[in-house]
N, CA, C and O of each residue as an XYZ file, in Angstrom:
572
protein
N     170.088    117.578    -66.932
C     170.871    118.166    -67.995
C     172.264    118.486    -67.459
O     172.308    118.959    -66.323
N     173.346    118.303    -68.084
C     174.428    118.570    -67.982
C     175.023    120.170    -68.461
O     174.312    121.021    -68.995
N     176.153    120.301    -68.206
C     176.567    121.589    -68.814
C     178.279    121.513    -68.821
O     178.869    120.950    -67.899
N     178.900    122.049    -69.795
C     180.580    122.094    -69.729
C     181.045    123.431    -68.998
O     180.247    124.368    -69.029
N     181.963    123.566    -68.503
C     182.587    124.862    -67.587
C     182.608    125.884    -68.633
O     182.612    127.038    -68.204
N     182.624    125.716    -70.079
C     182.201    127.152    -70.821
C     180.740    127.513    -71.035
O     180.354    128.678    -71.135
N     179.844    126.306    -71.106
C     178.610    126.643    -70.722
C     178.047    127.566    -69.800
O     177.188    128.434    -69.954
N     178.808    127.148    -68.651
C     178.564    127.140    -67.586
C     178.896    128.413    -67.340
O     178.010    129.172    -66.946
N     180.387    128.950    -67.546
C     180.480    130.251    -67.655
C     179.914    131.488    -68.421
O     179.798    132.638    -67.997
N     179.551    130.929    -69.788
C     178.832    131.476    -70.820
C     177.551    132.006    -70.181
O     177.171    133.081    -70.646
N     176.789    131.459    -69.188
C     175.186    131.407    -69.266
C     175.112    132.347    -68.165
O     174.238    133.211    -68.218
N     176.106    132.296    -66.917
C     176.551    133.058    -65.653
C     177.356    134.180    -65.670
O     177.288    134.944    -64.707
N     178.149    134.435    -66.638
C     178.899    135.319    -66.712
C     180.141    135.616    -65.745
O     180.838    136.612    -65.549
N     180.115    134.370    -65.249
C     181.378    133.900    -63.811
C     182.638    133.051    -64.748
O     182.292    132.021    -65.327
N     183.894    133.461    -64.849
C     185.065    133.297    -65.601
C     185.222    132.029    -65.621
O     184.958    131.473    -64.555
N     185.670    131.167    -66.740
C     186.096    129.713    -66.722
C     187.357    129.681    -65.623
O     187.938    128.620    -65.392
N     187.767    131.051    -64.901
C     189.076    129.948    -64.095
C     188.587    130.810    -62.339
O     189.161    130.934    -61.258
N     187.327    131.203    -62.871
C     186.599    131.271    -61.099
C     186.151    129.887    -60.762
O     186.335    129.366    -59.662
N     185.573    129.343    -61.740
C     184.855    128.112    -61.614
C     185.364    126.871    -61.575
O     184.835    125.804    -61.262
N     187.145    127.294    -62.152
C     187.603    126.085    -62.041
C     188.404    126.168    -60.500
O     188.994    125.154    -60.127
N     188.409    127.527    -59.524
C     189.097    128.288    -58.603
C     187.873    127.143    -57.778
O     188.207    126.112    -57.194
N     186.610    127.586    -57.904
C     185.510    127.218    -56.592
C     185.634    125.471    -56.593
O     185.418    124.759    -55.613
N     186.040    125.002    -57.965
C     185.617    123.267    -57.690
C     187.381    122.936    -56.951
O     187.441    122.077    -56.071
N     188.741    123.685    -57.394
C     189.829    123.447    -56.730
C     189.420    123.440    -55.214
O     189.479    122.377    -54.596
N     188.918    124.837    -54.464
C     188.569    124.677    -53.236
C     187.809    123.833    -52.606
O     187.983    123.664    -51.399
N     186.792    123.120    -53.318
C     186.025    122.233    -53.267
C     184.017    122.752    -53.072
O     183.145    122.052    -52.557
N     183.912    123.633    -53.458
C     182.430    124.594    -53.356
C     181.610    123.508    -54.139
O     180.381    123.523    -54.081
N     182.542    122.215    -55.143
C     181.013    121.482    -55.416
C     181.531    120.412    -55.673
O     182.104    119.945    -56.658
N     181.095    119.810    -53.993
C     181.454    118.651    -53.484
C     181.154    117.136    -54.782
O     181.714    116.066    -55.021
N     180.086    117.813    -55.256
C     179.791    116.370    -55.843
C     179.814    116.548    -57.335
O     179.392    115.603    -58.001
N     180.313    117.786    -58.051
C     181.024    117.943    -59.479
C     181.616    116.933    -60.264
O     182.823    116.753    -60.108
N     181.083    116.330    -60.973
C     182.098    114.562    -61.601
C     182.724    115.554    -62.802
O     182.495    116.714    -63.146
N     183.748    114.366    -63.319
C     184.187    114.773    -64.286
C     183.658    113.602    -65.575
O     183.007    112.567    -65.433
N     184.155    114.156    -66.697
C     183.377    113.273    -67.910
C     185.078    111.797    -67.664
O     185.944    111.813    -66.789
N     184.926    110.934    -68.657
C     185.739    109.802    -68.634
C     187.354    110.844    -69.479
O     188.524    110.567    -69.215
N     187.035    111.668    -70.186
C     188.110    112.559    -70.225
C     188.896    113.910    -69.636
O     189.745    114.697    -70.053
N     187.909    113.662    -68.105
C     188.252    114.924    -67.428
C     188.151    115.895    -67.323
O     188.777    116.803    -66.776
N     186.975    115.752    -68.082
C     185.805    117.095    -68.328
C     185.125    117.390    -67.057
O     184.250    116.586    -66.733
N     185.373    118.470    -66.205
C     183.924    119.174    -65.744
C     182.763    118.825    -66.086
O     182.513    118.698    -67.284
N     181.915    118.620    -65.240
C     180.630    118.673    -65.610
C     179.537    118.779    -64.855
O     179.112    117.951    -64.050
N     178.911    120.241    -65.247
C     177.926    120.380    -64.493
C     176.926    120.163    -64.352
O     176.347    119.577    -65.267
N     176.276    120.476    -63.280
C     174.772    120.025    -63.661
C     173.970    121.561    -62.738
O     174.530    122.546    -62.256
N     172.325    121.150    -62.795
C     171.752    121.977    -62.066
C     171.922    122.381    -60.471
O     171.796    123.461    -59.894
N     172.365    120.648    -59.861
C     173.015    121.244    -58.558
C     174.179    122.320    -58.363
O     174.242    123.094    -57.408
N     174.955    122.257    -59.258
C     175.973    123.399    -59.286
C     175.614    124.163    -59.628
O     175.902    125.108    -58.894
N     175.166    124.385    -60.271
C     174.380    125.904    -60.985
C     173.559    126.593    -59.373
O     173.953    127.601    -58.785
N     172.775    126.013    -59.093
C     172.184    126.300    -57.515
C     173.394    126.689    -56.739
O     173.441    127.875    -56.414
N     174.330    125.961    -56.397
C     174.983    126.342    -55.816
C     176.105    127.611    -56.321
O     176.740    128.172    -55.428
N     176.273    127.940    -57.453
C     176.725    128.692    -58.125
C     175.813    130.425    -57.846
O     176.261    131.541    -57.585
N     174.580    129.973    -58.034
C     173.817    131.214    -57.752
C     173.885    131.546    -55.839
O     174.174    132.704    -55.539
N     173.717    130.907    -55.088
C     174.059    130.965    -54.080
C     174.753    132.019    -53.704
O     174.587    133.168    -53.294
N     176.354    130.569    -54.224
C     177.827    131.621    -54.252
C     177.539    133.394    -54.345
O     177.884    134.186    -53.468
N     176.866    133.736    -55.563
C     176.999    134.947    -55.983
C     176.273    135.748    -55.359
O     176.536    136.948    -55.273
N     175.521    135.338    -54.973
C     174.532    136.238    -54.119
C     175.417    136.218    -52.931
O     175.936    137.323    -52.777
N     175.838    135.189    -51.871
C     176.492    135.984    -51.046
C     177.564    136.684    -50.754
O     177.887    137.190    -49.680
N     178.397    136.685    -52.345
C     179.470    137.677    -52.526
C     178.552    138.685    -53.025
O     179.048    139.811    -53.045
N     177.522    138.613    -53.374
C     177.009    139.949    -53.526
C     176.718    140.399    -52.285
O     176.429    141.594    -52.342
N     176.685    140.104    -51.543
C     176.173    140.632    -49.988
C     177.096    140.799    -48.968
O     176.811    141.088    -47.806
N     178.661    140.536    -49.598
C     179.579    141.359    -48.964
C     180.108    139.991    -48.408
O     181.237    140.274    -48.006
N     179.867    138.507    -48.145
C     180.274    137.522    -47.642
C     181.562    136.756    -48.354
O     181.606    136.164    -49.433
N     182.699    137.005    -47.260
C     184.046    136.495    -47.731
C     184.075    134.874    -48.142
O     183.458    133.998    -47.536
N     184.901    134.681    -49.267
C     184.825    133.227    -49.840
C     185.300    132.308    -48.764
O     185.353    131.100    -48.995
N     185.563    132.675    -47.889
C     186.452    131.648    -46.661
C     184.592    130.915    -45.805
O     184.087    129.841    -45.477
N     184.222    132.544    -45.829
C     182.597    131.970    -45.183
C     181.775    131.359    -46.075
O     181.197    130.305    -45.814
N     181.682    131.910    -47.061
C     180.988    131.040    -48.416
C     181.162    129.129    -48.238
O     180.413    128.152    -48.213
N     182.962    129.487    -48.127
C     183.263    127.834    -48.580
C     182.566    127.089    -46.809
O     182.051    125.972    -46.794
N     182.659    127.697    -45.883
C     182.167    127.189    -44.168
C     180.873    126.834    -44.603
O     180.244    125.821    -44.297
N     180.465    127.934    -45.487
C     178.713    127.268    -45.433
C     178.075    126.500    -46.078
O     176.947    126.010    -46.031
N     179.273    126.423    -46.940
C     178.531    125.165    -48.681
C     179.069    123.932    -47.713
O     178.691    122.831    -48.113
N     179.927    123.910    -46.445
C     180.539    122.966    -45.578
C     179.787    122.638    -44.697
O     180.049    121.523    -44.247
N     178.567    123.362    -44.043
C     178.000    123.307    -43.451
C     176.620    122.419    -43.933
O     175.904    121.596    -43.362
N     176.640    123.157    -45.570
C     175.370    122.291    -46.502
C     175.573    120.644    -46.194
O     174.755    119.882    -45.678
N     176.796    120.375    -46.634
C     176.849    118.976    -46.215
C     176.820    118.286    -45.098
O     176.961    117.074    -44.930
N     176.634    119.109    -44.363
C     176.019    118.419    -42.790
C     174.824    118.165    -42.510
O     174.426    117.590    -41.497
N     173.878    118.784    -43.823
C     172.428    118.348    -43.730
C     171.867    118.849    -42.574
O     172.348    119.880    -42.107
N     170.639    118.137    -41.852
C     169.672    119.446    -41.012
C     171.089    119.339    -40.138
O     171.614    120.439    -40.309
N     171.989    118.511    -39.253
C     172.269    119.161    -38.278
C     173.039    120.336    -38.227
O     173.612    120.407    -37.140
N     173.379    121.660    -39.257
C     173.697    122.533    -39.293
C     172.299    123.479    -39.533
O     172.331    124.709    -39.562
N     171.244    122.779    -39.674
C     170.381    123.722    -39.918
C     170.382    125.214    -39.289
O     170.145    126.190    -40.001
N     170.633    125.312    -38.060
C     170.676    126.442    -36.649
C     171.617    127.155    -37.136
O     171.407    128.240    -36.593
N     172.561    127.289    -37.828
C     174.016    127.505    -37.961
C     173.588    128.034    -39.518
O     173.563    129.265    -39.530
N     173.246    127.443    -40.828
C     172.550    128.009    -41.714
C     171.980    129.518    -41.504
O     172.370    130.641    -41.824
N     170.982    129.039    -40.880
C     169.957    130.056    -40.391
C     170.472    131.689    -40.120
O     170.319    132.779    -40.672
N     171.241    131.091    -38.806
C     171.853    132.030    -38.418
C     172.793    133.303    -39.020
O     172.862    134.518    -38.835
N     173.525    132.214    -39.912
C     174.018    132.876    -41.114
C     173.634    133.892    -41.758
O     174.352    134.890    -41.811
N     171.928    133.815    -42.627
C     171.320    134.218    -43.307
C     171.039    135.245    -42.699
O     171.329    136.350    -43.158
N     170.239    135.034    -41.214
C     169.923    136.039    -40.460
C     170.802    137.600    -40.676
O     170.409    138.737    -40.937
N     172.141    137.012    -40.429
C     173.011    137.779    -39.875
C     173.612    138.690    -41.087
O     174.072    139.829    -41.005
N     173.475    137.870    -42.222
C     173.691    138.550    -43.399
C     172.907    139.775    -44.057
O     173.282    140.835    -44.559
N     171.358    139.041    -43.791
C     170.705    140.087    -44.199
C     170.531    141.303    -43.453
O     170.395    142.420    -43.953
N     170.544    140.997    -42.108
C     170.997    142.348    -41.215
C     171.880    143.179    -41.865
O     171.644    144.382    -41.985
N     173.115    142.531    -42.402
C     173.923    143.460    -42.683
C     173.779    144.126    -44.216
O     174.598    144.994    -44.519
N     173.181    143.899    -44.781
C     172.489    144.514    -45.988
C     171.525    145.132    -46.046
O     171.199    145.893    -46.956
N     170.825    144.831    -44.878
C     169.533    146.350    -44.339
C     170.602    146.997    -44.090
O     170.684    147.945    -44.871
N     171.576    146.940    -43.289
C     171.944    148.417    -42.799
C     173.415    149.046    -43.883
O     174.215    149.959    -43.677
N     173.308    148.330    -44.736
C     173.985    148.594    -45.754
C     173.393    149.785    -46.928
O     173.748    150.814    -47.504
N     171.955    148.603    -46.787
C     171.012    149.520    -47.824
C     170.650    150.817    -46.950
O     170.496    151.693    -47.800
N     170.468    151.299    -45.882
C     170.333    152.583    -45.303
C     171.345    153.468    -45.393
O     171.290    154.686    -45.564
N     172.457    152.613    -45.237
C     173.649    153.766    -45.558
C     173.398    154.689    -46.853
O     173.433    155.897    -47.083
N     173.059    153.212    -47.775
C     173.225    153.721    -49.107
C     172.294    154.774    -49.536
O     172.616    155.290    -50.606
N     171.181    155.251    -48.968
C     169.591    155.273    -48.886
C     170.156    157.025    -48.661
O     169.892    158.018    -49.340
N     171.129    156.854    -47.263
C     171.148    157.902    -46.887
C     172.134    158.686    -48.085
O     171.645    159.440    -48.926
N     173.307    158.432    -48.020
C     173.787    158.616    -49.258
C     172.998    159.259    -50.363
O     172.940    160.473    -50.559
N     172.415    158.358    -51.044
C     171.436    158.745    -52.303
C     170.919    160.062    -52.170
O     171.037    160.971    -52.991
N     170.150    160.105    -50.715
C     169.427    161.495    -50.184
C     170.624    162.691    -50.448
O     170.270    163.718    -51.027
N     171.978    162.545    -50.035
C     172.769    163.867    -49.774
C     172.680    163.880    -51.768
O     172.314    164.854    -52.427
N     172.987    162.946    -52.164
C     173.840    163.208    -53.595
C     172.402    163.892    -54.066
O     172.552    165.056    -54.436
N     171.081    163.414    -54.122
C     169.720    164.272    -54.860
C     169.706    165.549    -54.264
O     169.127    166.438    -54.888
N     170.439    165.927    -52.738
C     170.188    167.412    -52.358
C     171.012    168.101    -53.252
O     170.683    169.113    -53.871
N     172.466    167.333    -53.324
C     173.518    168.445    -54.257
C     173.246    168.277    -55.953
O     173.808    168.839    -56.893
N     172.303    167.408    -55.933
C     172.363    167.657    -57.605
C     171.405    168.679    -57.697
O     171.463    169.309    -58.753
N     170.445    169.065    -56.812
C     169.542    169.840    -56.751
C     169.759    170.957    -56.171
O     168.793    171.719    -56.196
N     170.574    171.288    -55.716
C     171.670    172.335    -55.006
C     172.526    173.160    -56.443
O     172.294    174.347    -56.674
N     173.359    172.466    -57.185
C     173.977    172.249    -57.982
C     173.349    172.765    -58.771
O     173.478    173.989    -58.786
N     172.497    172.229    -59.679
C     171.563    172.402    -60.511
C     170.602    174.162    -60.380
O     170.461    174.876    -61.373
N     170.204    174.448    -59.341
C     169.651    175.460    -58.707
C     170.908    176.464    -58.991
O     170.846    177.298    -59.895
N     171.994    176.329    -58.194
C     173.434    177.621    -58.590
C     173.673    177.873    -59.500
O     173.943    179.055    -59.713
N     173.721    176.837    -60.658
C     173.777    177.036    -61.877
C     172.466    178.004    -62.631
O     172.645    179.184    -62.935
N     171.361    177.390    -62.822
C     170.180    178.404    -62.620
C     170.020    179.645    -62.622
O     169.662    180.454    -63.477
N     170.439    179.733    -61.180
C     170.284    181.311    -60.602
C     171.739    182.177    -60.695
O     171.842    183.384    -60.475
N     172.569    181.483    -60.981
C     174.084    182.308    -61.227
C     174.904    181.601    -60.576
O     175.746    180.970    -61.215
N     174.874    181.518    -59.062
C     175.767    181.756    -58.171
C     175.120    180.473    -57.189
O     173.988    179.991    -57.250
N     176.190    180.127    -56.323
C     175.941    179.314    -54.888
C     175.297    180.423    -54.060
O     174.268    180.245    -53.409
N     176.027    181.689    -54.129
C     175.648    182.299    -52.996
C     174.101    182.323    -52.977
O     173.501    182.319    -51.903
N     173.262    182.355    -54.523
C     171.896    182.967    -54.680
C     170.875    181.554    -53.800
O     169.896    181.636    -53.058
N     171.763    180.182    -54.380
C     170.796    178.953    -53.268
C     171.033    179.399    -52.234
O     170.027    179.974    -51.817
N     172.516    179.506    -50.988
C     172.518    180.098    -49.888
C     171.395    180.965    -49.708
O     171.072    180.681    -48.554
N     170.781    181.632    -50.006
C     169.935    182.718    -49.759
C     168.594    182.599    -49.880
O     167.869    183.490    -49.437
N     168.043    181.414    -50.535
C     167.113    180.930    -50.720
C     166.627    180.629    -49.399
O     167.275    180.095    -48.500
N     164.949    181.172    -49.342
C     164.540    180.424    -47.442
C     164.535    178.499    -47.687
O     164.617    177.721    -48.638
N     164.411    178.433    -46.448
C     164.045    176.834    -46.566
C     163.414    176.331    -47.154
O     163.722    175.264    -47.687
N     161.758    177.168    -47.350
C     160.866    176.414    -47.837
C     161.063    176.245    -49.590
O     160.101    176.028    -50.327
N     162.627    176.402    -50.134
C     162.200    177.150    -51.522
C     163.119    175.626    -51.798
O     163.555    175.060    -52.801
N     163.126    175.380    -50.497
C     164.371    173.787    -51.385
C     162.770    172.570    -51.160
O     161.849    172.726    -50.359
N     162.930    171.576    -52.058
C     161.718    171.236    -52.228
C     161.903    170.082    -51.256
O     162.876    169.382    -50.974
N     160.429    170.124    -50.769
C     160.061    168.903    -49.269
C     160.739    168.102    -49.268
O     161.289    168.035    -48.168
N     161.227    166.998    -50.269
C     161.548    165.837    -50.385
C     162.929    165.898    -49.787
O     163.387    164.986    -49.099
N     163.517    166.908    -50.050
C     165.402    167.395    -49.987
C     165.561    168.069    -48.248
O     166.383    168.025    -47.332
N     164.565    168.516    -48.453
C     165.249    169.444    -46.512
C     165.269    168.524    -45.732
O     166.135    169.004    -45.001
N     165.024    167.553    -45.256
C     165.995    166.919    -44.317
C     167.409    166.311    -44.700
O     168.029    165.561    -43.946
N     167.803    166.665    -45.805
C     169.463    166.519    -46.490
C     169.975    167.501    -46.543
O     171.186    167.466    -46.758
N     169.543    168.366    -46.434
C     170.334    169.851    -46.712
C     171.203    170.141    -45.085
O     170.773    170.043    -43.935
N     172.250    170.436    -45.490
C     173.176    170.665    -44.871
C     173.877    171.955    -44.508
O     174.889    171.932    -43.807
């Protein structure tokens, strides 16, 4: 099945002039055009389209994106180099997601902090509260 670059954008929600940005750089090597110079996609682009987004979702600059859709066309002998990639990416999104993890933890202590002052009157009255009165889940965030 085929698809036109508004299709294409329509179904992805990725802008008709990102898509016409990724085939300028060359992200899809084998993209034909119709006999009037139409774009035209197909499911290989679309694959490679989802790709794309996922590893700008994962924080990966389009310069590395375009190295690795460069690398695709080297077939297995980049396989090692692929790999590695992935490896290295998802490392960095575990420790992304912990940041975030940790994060989450401070913001549920102060909404629950917050929430509690309001409550009882005052900040000072949580200050005064013993430890055990902030609930299990929160005391190792409390600060």
């Amino acid at each position: 099945m085929t698809y036109s670059i508004g299709q294409v954008a329509e179904s992805t929600g990725i802008s008709v002039s990102t898509l016409r940005y990724y085939d300028r750089e060359g992200m899809f090597p084998e993209l034909t055009r119709s006999d009037g110079g139409i774009r035209v996609f197909t499911e290989r682009e679309l694959g490679t389209l989802r790709v794309i987004e996922c590893l700008k979702a994962a924080g990966m600059p389009i310069r590395d994106i375009k190295e690795f859709l460069t690398w695709c066309q080297e077939g297995d002998a980049s396989l090692s180099k692929r790999q590695a990639m992935f490896q290295a990416r998802l490392a960095e999104v575990e420790r992304q997601l912990t940041a975030l993890e940790k994060t989450r933890n401070h913001l549920l202590y102060k909404c629950w902090y917050y929430d509690t002052a309001l409550a009882l009157g005052s900040e000072a009255a949580v200050r005064s509260l013993p430890p055990e009165a902030v609930p299990e889940a929160l005391r190792p965030h409390r600060l």
